[in-house]
C-alpha positions in Angstrom: -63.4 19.3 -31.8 -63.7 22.9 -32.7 -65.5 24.9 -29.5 -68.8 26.1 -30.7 -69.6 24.2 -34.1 -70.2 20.4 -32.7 -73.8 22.0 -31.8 -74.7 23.5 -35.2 -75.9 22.0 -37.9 -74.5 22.3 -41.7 -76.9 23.8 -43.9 -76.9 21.2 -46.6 -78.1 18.7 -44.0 -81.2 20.2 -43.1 -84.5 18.8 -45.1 -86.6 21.2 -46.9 -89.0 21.7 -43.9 -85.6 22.8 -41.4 -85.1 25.1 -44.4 -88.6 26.7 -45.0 -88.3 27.1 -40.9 -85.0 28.6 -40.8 -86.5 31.1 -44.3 -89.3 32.3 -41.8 -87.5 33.0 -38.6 -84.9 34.8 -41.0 -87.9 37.1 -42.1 -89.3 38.3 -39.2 -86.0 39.0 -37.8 -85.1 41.4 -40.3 -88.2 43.0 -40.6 -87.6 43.5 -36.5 -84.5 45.1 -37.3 -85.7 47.1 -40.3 -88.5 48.7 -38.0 -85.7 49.5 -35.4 -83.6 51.6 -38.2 -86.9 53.3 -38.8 -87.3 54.4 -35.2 -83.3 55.3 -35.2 -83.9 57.6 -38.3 -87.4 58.7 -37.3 -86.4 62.3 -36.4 -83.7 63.4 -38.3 -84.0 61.5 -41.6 -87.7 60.4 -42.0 -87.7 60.0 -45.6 -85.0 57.3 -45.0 -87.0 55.7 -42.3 -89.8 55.4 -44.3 -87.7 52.8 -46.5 -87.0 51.3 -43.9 -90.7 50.8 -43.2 -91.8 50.0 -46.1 -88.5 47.0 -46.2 -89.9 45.6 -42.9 -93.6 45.5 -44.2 -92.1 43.5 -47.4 -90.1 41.1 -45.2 -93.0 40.7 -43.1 -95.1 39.6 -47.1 -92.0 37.2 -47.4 -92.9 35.5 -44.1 -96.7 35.3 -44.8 -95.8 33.7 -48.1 -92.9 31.2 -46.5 -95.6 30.4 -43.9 -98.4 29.5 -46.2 -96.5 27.4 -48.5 -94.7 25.6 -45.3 -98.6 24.9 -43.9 -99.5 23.7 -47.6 -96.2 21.3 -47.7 -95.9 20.3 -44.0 -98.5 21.4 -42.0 -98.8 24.1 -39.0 -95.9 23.0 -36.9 -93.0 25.2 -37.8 -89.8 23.9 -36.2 -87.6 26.0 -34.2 -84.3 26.9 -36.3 -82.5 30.2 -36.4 -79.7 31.6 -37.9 -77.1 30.9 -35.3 -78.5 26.8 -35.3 -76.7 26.7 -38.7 -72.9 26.7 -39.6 -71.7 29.3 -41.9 -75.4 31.6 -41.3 -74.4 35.1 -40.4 -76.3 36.2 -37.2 -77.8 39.7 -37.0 -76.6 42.0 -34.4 -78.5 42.6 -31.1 -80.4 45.5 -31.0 -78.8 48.0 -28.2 -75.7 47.7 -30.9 -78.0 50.2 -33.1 -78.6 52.7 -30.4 -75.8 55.3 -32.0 -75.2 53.9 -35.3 -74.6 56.7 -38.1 -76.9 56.6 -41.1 -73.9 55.2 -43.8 -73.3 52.3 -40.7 -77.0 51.7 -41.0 -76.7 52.1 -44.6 -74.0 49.2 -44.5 -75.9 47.3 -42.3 -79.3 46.8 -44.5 -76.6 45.6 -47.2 -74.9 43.2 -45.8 -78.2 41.9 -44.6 -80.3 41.8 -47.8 -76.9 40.2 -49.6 -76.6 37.6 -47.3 -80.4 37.3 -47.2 -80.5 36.7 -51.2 -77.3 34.4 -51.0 -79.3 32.1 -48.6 -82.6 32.0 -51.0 -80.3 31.3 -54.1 -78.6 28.4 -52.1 -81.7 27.3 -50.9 -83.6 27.3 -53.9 -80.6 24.9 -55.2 -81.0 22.1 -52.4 -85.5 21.7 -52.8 -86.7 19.5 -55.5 -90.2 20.7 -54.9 -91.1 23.0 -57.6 -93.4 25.6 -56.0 -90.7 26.0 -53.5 -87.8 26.8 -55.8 -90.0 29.1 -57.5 -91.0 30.8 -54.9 -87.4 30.7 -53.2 -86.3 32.4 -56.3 -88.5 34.9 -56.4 -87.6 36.2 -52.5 -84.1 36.2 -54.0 -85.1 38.7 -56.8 -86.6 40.6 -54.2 -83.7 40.5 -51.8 -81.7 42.3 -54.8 -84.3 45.2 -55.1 -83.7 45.5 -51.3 -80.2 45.4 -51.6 -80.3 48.2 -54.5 -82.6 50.2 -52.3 -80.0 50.2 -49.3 -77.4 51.0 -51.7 -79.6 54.4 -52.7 -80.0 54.9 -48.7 -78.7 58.5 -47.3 -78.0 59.8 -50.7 -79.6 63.0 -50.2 -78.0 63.5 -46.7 -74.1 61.9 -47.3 -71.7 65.3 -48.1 -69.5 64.8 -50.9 -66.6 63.8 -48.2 -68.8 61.0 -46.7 -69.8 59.2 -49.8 -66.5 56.6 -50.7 -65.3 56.7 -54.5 -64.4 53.0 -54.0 -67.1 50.3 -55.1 -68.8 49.4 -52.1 -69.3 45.6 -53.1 -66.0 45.1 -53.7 -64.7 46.7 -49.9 -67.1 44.9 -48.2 -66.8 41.6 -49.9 -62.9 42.7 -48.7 -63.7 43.2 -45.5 -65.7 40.2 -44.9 -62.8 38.0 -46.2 -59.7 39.6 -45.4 -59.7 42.2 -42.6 -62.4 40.3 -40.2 -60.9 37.2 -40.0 -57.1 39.0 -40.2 -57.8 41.1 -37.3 -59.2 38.5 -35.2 -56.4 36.5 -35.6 -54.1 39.8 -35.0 -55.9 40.4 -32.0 -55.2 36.8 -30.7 -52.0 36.2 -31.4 -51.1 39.6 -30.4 -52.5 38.8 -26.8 -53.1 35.5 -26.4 -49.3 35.2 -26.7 -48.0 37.9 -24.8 -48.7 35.2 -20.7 -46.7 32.6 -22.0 -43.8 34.7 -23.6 -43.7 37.3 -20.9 -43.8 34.6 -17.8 -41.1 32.1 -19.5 -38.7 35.3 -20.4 -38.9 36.5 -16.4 -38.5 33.2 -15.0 -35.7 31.8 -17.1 -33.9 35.3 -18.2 -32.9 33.8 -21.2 -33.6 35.2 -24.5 -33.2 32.2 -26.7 -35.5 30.2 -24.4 -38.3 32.4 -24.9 -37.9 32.8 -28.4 -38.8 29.1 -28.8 -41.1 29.7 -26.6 -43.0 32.8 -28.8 -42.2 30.8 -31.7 -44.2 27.8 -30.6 -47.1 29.6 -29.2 -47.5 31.8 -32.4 -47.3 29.0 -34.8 -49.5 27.0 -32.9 -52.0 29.9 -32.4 -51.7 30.4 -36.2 -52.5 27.1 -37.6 -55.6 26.8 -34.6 -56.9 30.2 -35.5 -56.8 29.6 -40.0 -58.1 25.7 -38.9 -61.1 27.0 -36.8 -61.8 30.2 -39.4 -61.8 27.9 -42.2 -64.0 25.3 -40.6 -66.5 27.3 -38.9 -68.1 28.8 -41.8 -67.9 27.4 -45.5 -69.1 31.0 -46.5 -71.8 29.5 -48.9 -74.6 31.5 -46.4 -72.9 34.2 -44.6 -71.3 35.0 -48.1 -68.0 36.1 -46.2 -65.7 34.3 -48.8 -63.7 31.2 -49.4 -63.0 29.4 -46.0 -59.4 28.9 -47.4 -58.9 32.5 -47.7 -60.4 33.2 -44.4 -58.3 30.9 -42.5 -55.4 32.0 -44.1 -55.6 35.8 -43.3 -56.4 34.6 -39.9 -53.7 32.1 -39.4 -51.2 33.9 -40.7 -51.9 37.4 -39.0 -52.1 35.2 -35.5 -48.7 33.6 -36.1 -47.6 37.6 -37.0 -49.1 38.7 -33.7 -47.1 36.5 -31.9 -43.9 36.9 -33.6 -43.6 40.3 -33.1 -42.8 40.1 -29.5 -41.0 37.0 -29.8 -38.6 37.9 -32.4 -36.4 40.5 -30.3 -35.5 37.9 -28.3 -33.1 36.9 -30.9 -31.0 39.7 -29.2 -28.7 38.2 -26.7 -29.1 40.6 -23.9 -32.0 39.7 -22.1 -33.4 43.4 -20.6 -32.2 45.0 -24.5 -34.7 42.4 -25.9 -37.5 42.6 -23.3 -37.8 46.2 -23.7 -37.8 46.0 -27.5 -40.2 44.0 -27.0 -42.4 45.3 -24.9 -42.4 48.2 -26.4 -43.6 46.4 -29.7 -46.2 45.2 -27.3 -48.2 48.6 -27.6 -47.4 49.2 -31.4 -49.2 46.1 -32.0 -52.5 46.7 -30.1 -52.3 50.5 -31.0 -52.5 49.2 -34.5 -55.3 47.0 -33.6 -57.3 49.5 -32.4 -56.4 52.1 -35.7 -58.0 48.8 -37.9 -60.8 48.5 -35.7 -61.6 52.2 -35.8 -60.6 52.2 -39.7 -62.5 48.9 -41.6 -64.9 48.2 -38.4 -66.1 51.4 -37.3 -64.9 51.1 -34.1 -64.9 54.8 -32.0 -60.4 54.8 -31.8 -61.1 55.5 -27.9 -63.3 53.0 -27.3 -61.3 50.5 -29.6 -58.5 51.7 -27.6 -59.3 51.2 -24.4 -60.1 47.8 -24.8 -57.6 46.8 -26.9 -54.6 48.6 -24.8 -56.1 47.7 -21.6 -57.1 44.0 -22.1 -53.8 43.6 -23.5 -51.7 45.5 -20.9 -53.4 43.2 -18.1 -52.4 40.2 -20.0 -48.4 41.7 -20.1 -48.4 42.3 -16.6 -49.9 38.9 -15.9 -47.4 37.2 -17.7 -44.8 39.1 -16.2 -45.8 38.9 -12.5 -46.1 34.8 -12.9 -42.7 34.8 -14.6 -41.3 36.5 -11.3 -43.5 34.1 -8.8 
């Protein structure tokens, strides 16, 4: 059983009710978040705040009109269901993660929202036979395509020239989403999640071959785990994030990668030549964690840094003083 997904359910089981329920919450979520932009952009940029205002009062139409149709179809009782109930539904961020967020992050942000938003409408409107509903399921996707539009004109008038990206946006996040998320969690795993078992089996036994099979078995394993559990825990037809398969195989394989990189020096006979090797391949790897986090996530490099260096640093040494006990 994967951790995590036994207690959420898959979107094409819920009935049309669970649906309209999980539509609403979705709305006034967003429009929460959209009037939280607008009080981030208040001072400096107010002409961009007031889109943001005027995207929250819309969301907040969208809810009105779910509601309506749901106490027309099914009555006043609106079930509980939120995004993170359902499998595959990308969850908004919390709040205090807006406090310093630049405009073009924002920017981002309200884009990835309103594409995710009008994937879910145009799967939805596919799984109701009722034909007020699809209608008007369809229509809140057409509008989730103005919004995203409108957050792709965001912060024109205040990017410089050196800000604004010559690549097409779509295309790097859709990129992102399916490739370097997934890849660097699965970096980041194998890279640490490795480094105990390796570390404490080359101190106790000394003996280089020994630990390679050791690193070799924990980075496989860690691999297939990581792609299985990518692949499984979101199909991608809500979050819009991608093929699972493709998911779980940038994650799988960059796991298995973290791992073998500080078990393949080990194929060097001498034991302290290859523990050195690969220690010091130790740091490479979670310095270039920290330069992809900082590069494709918007991670702060010192922040990514410390956490990334540190965590895995306590890890090392754990594995190494159990090796010597």
């Amino acid at each position: 059983m994967i951790p995590g997904l036994s207690s959420r359910r898959r979107f094409k089981d819920l009935s049309e009710q669970e649906i309209l329920a999980l539509a609403i919450s979705s709305e006034e979520d967003d429009a929460r978040i959209y009037r939280g932009y607008a009080e981030r952009l208040r001072a400096e940029y107010p002409a961009s705040a007031a889109v943001f205002e005027g995207m929250a009062a819309e969301e907040d139409g969208h809810r009105q009109r779910l509601i309506e149709l749901h106490r027309r179809r099914f009555g006043e009782t609106i079930p509980l269901i939120r995004r993170e109930h359902v499998a595959g539904a990308e969850a908004r961020k919390p709040v205090w993660l807006m406090a310093n967020l630049s405009l073009e992050t924002i920017r981002a942000e309200a884009w990835n929202m309103e594409a995710s938003a009008r994937q879910f409408y145009e799967t939805a409107a596919t799984r109701v036979t009722d034909a007020g509903t699809r209608k008007l399921l369809g229509d809140l996707a057409a509008a989730e395509a103005g919004h995203e539009r409108k957050a792709d004109a965001l912060a024109e008038d205040h990017l410089t020239p050196e800000a604004r990206s010559d690549e097409d946006q779509t295309a790097r996040r859709q990129f992102i989403l399916t490739w370097v998320q997934p890849g660097l969690a699965g970096l980041m795993d194998g890279s640490v999640s490795t480094l105990a078992p390796i570390f404490a089996t080359a101190f106790a036994t000394q003996d280089p071959w020994t630990t390679f099979q050791v690193g070799l078995a924990a980075s496989v394993g860690a691999g297939i785990s990581m792609g299985f559990t990518e692949a499984a825990h979101d199909d991608g037809v809500l979050s819009g994030r991608g093929s699972p398969w493709k998911r779980g195989l940038a994650s799988g394989v960059m796991t298995t990668l973290g791992g073998l990189g500080h078990a393949l020096p080990y194929l060097i006979p001498d034991f302290w030549t290859a523990t050195v090797i690969a220690i010091i391949v130790v740091f490479v790897e979670l310095w270039a964690i920290a330069w992809i986090q900082n590069r494709f996530m918007e991670t702060p490099f010192v922040r990514a840094a410390l956490q990334v260096v540190l965590g895995g640093g306590l890890v090392l040494a754990a594995g190494i003083l159990i090796g010597f006990g």
